[in-house]
C-alpha positions as CSV (number, residue, x, y, z in Angstrom):
1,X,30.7,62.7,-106.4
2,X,26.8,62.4,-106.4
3,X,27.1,60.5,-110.1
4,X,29.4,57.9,-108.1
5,X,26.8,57.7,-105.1
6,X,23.9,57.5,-107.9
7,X,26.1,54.5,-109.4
8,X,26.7,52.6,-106.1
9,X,23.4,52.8,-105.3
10,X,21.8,51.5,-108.9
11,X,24.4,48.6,-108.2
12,X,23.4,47.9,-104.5
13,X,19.7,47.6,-105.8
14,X,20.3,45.6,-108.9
15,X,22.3,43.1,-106.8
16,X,19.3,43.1,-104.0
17,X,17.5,41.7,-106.5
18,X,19.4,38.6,-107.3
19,X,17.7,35.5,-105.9
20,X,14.3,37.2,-105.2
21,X,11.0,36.5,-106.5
22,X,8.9,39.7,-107.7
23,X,5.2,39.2,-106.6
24,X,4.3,36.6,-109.9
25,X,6.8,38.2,-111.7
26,X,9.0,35.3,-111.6
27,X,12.6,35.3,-109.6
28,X,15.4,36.7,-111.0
29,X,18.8,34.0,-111.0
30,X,22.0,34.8,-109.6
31,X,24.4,33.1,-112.4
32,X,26.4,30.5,-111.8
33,X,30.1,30.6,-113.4
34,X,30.4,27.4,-115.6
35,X,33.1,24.7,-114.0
36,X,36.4,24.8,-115.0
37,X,37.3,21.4,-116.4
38,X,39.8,18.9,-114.1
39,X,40.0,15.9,-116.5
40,X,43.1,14.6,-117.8
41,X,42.1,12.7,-120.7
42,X,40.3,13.0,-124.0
43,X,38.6,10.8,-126.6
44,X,39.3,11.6,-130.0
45,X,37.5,10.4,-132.8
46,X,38.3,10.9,-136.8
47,X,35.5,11.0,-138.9
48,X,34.7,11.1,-142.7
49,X,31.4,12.2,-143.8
50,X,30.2,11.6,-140.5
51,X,31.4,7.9,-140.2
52,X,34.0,7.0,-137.7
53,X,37.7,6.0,-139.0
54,X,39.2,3.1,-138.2
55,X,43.5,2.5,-137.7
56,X,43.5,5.9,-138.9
57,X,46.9,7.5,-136.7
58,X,45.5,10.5,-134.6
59,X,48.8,13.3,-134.0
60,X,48.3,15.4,-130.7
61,X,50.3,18.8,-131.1
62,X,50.8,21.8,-128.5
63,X,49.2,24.9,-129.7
64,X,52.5,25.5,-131.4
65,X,52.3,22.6,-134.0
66,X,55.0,20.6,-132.1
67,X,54.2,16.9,-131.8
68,X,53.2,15.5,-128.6
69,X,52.1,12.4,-129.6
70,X,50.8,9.9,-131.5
71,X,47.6,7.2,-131.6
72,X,45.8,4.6,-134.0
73,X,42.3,4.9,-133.4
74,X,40.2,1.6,-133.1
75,X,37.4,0.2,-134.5
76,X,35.3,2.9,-133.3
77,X,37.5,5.1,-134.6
78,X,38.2,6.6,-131.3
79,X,41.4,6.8,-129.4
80,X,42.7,7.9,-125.5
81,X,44.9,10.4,-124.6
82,X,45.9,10.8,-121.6
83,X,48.2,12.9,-118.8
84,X,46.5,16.5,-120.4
85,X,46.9,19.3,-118.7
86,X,43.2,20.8,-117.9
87,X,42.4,23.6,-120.0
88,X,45.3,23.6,-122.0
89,X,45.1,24.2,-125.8
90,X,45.8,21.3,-127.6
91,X,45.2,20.1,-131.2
92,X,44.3,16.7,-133.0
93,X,44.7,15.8,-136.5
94,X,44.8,13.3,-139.3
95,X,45.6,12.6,-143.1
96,X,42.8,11.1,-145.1
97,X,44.9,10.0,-148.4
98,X,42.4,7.6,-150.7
99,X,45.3,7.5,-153.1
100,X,48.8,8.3,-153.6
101,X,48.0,11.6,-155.5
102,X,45.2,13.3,-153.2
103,X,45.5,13.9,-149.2
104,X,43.5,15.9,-147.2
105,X,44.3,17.3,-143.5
106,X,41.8,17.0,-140.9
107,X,42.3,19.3,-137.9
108,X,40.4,20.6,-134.4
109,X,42.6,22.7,-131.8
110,X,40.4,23.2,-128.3
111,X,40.8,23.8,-124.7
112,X,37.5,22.5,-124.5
113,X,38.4,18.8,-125.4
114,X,36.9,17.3,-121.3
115,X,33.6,17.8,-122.3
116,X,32.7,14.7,-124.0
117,X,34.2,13.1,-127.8
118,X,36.4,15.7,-129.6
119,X,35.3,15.5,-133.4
120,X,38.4,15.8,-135.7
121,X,36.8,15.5,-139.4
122,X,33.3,16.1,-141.4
């Protein structure tokens, strides 16, 4: 019983502290919890060697692998999707094939894909 009362008490201190400034000692920050993402959409770009891609066709699969859709980027190398569930787990992909006997597969998978351009490439 007197470790529990020892425990609540540390606690009840440490959380007194929050918010307070110690005589020059600087104040010590109650943190903030980071924002759960409400957007709905997401640009997409495909890259090579840092370079965007052009009519390069984007695929959009559930965290499963199944296909959800489909996009050709523009010249930017960027393409839309939108209706997205927010922080669901979705992936983007595409084939680079610079001839018929070499392909490579180009993949990110995120549920962090609101937060500005989602990279799929080098």
């Amino acid at each position: 019983m007197r470790k529990m009362l020892l425990a609540a008490a540390i606690v009840a201190i440490g959380l007194a502290g929050c918010g307070k400034n110690y005589g020059g000692l600087g104040t010590v920050a109650t943190p903030t919890p980071s924002p759960v993402s409400t957007a709905t959409q997401a640009t997409v770009e495909a890259t090579l060697s840092g370079t965007a891609q052009a009519n390069v066709v984007l695929t959009q699969a559930d965290q499963s692998g199944n296909t959800i859709t489909t996009m050709t980027t523009g010249s930017n190398g960027q393409a839309l999707f939108t209706g997205l569930t927010p922080g669901k787990y979705y992936c983007w992909s595409w084939i680079y094939a610079p001839n018929s006997k070499t392909d490579t597969k180009y993949n990110t998978c995120t549920t962090n894909w609101g937060a500005g351009i989602v990279d799929v490439g080098t």
